[in-house]
GUKE-591001 format. One record per residue: x, y, z of N, C-alpha, C in turn. Coordinates in steps of 0.1 Angstrom, whole numbers, padded with zeros to 4 digits, always signed. Atoms other than C-alpha are relative to their C-alpha. Example, Ala and Ser with C-alpha at 12.3 -4.5 7.8 and 13.67 -1.06 7.14 Angstrom:
+0009-0012+0000+0123-0045+0078+0009+0012+0000/-0009-0011+0000+0137-0011+0071-0008+0011+0008/
***
This chain:
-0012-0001-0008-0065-0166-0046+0011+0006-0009/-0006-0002+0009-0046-0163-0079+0001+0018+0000/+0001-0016+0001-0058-0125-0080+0005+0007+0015/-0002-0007-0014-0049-0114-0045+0017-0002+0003/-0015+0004-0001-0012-0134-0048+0002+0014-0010/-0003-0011+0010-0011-0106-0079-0001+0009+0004/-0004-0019-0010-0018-0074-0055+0009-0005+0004/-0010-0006-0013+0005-0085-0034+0010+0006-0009/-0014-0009+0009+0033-0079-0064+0000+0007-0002/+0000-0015+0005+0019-0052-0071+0001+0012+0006/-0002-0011-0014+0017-0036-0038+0013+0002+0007/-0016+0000-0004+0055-0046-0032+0002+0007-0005/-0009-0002+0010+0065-0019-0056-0004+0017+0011/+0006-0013-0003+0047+0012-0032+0010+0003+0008/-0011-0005-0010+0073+0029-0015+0002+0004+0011/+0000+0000-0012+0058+0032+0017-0001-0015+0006/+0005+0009-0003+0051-0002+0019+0009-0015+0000/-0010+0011-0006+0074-0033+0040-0009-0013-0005/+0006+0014-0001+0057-0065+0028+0010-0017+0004/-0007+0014-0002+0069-0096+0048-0007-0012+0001/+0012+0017-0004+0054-0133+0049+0016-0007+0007/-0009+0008-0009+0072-0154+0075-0004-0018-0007/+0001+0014+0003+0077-0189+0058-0006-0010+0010/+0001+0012-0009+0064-0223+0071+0013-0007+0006/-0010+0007-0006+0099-0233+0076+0009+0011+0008/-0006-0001-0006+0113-0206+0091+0000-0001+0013/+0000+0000-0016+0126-0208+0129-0007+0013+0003/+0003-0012-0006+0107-0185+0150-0001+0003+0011/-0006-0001-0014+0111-0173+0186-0014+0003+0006/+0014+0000-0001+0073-0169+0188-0013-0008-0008/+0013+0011+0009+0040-0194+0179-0007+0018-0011/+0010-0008+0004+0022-0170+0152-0012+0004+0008/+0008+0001-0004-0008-0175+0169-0014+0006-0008/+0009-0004+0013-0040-0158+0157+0003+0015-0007/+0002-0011+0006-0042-0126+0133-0004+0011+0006/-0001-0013-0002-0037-0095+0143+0002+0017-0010/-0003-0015+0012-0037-0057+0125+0000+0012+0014/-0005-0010-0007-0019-0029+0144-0002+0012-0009/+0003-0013+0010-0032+0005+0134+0008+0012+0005/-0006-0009-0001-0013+0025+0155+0006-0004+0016/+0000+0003-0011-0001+0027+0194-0012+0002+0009/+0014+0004-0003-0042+0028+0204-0006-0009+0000/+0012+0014+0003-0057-0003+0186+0007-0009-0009/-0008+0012+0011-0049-0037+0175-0013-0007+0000/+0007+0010+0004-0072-0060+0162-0003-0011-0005/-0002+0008-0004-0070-0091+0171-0012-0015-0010/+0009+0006+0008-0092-0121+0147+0002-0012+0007/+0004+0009-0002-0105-0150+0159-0007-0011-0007/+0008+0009+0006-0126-0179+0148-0009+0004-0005/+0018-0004-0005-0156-0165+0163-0004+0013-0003/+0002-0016+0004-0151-0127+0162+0016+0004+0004/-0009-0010-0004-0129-0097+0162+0000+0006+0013/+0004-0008-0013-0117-0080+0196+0007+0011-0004/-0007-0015+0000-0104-0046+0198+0007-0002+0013/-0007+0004-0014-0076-0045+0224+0008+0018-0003/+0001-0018-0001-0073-0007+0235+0013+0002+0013/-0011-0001-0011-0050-0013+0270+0015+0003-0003/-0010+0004+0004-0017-0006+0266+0010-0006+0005/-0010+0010-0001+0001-0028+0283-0002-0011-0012/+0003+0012+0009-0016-0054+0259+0002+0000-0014/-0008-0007+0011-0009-0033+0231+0015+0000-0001/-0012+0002+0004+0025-0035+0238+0004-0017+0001/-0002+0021+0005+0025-0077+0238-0003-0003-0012/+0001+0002+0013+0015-0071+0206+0011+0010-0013/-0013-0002+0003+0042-0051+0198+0011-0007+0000/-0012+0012+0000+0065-0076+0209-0002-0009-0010/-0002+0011+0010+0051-0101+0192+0002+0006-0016/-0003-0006+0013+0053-0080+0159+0012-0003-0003/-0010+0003+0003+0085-0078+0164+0010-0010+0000/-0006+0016+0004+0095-0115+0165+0001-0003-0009/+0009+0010+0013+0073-0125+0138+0007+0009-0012/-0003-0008+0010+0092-0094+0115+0013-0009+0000/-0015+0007+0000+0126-0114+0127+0002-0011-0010/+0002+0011+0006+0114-0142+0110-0002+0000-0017/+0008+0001+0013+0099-0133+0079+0012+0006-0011/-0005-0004+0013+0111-0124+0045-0006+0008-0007/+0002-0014+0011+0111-0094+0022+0006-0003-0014/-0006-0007+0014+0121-0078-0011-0001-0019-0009/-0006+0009+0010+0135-0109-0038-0011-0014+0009/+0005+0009-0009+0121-0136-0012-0011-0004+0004/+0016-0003-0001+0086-0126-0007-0004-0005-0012/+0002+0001+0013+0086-0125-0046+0003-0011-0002/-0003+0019+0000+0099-0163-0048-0009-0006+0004/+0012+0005-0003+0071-0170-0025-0013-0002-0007/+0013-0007+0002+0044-0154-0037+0006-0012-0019/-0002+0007+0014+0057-0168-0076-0005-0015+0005/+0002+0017+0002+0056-0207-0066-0014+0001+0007/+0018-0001-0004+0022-0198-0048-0008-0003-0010/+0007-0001+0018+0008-0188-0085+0005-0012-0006/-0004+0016+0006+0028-0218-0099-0012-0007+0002/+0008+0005-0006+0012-0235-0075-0019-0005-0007/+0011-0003+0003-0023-0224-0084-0004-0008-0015/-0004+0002+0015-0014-0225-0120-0004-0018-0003/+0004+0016+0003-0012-0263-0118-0010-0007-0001/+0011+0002-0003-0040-0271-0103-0013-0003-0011/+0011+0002+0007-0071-0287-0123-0011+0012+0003/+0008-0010-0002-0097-0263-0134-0013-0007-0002/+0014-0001+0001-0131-0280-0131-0013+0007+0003/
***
């Protein structure tokens, strides 16, 4: 986990690249719900327990638009993300290594 918290810092620095994590405390105007990856206005891909769906329709494509754009309302960037991500590794850091 330790190694993956460490791309993300490293991948903050790419200059096409918005990285936000929406805290556990912040207020949000939408449930997260489950995991999603938007690749473009064609296809989202949607993660489940059980399996992945592909969701191609675009009305449904655009409820996932929406919700994007809630869930960006919420979340935190730049300095913030980096505070996160730091007490994550703390975090870890602590942790007994047996």
């Amino acid at each position: 986990m330790k190694g993956q918290l460490d791309r993300l810092l490293a991948v903050m620095r790419l200059p096409r690249l918005s990285l936000g994590i929406v805290p556990k405390s912040a207020p949000t105007c939408i449930w997260p719900g489950n995991a999603f990856s938007m690749f473009d206005s064609r296809l989202v891909l949607v993660e489940t327990y059980s399996a992945e769906l592909s969701v191609t329709q675009p009305r449904e494509i655009e409820l996932y638009t929406k919700a994007f754009a809630l869930l960006k309302q919420s979340a935190v960037y730049g300095t913030a993300v980096r505070g996160l991500i730091s007490t994550a590794i703390q975090h870890f850091d602590q942790m007994p290594t047996d």
